[in-house]
C-alpha positions as CSV (number, residue, x, y, z in Angstrom):
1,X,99.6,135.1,146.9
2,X,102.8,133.2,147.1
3,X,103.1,130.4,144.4
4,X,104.8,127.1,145.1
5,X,106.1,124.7,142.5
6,X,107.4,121.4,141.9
7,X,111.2,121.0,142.7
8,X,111.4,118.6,139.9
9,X,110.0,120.8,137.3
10,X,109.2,124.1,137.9
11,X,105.5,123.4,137.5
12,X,103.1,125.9,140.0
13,X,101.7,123.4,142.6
14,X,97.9,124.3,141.6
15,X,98.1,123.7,138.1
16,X,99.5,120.1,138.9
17,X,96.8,120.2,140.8
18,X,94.5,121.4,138.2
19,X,95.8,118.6,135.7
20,X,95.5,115.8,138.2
21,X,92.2,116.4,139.2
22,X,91.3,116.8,135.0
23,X,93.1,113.0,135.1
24,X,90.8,111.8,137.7
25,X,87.6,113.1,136.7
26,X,88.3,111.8,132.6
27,X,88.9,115.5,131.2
28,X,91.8,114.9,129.5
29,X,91.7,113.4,126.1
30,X,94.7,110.8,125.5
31,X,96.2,110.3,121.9
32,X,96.1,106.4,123.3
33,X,93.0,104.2,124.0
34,X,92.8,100.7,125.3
35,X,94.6,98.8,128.3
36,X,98.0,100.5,129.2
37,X,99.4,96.7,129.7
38,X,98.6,96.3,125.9
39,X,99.9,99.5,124.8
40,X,103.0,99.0,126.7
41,X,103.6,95.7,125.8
42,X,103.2,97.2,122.0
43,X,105.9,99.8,122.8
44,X,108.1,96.8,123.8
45,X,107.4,94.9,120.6
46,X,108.5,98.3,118.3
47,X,111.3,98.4,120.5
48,X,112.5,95.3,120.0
49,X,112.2,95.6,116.2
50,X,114.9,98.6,116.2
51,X,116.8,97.5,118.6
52,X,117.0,94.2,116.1
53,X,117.1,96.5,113.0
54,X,120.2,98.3,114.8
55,X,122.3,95.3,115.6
56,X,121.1,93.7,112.2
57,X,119.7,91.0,113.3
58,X,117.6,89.0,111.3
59,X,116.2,86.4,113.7
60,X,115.7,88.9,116.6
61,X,113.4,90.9,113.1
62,X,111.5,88.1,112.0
63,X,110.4,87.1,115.6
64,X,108.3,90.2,116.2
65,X,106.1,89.3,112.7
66,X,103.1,86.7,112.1
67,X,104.1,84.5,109.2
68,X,101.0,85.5,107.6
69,X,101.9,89.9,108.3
70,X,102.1,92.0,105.3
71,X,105.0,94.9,104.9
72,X,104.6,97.4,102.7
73,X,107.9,100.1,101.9
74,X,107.6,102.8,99.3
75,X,108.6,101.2,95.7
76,X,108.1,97.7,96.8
77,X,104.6,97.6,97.4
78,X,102.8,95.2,100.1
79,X,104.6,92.2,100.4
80,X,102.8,89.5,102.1
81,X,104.2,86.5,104.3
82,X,107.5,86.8,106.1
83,X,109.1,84.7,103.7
84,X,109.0,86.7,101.0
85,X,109.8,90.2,103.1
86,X,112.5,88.6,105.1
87,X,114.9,88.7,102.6
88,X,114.1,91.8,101.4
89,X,115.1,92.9,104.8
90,X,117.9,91.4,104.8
91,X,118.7,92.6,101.2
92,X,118.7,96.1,102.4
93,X,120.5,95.3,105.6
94,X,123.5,94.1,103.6
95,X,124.0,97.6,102.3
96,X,124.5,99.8,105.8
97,X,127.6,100.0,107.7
98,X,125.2,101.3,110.1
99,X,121.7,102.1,110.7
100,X,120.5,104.5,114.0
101,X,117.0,103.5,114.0
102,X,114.4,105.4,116.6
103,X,110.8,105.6,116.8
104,X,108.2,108.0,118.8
105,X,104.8,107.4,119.4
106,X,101.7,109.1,117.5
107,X,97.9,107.3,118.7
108,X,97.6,103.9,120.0
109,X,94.1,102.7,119.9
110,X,93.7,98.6,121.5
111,X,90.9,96.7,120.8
112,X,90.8,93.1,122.3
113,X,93.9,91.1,120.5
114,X,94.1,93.7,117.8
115,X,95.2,97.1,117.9
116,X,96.4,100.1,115.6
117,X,99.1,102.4,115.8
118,X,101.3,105.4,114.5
119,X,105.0,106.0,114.7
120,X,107.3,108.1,113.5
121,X,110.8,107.0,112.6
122,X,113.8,108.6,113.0
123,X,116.9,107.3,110.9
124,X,120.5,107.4,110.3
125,X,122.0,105.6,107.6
126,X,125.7,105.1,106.9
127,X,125.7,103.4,103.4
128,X,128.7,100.8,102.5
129,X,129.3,103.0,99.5
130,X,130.0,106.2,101.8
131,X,126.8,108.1,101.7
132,X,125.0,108.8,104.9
133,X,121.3,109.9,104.5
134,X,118.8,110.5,107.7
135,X,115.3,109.9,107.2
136,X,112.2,110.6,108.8
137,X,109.5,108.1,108.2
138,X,105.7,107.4,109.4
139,X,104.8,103.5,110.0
140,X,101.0,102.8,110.1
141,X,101.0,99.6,112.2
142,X,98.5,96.7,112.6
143,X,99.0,94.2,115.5
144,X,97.6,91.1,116.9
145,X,98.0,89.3,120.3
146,X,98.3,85.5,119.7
147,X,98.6,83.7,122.9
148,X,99.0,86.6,125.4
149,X,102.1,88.3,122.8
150,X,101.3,91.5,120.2
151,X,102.9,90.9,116.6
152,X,103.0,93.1,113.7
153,X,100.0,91.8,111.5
154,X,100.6,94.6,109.1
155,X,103.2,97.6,108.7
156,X,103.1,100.2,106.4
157,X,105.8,102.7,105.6
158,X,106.0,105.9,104.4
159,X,109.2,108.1,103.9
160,X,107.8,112.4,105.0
161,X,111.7,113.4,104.8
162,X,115.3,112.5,103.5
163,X,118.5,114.2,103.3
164,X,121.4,112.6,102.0
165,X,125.2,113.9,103.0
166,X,128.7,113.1,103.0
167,X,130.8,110.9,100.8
């Protein structure tokens, strides 16, 4: 028997076949649950919180919390109300020359206008003092759709790795 794949990527014809069908018929058990619109749209909202944390901007931060949201970082604790986290962000942001600041996906589960996730951060920190450190961190994310958007209602971060380097 001859087998045929996909030009694109190598795959054997019948086991795309095989997986599509397992699609279909439900087989398959996602990470993710709930409506992909949702899910997507909470993608979105992570994005635009590193893409603000990357270009430091404050504003651009603070739009993607509720004023009520809580943010918890290792050795500060939970701090509740974005008045009182917002400068701590900023605070922190006043130390970096630069931040690279990149997050992956772990489970998504949506439920009506709230939802949980997981998602694992990738970052590369160029202190004002010289030192450059690269972390890997988990965020435990609660969210809430007010009015047809997803906010962070409640992140909380955890540091699994960190290397510092240079001078």
């Amino acid at each position: 028997m001859v087998d045929f794949f996909y030009s694109k990527t190598g795959i054997p014809y019948a086991q795309m076949l095989k997986w599509r069908l397992h699609l279909i018929s439900g087989d398959i058990q996602m990470i993710s649950s709930g409506p992909i619109e949702d899910r997507l749209a909470i993608r979105e909202l992570v994005d635009s919180y590193n893409d603000a944390v990357m270009r430091t901007d404050g504003e651009a931060w603070a739009e993607n919390w509720r004023d009520d949201a809580t943010w918890e970082l290792p050795g500060a604790g939970p701090i509740t109300g974005k008045e009182n986290f917002f400068p701590v962000w900023q605070q922190a942001m006043s130390g970096f020359d630069f931040v690279g600041f990149f997050a992956s996906a772990g489970p998504m589960e949506v439920n009506g206008d709230k939802a949980h996730a997981t998602w694992y951060q990738q970052e590369f920190l160029h202190q004002k003092d010289g030192v450059k450190r690269n972390v890997t961190g988990q965020y435990e994310d609660d969210y809430v759709k007010v009015d047809g958007r997803w906010y962070f209602q409640k992140r909380i971060y955890t540091v699994l790795n960190s290397e510092e380097y240079g001078n």
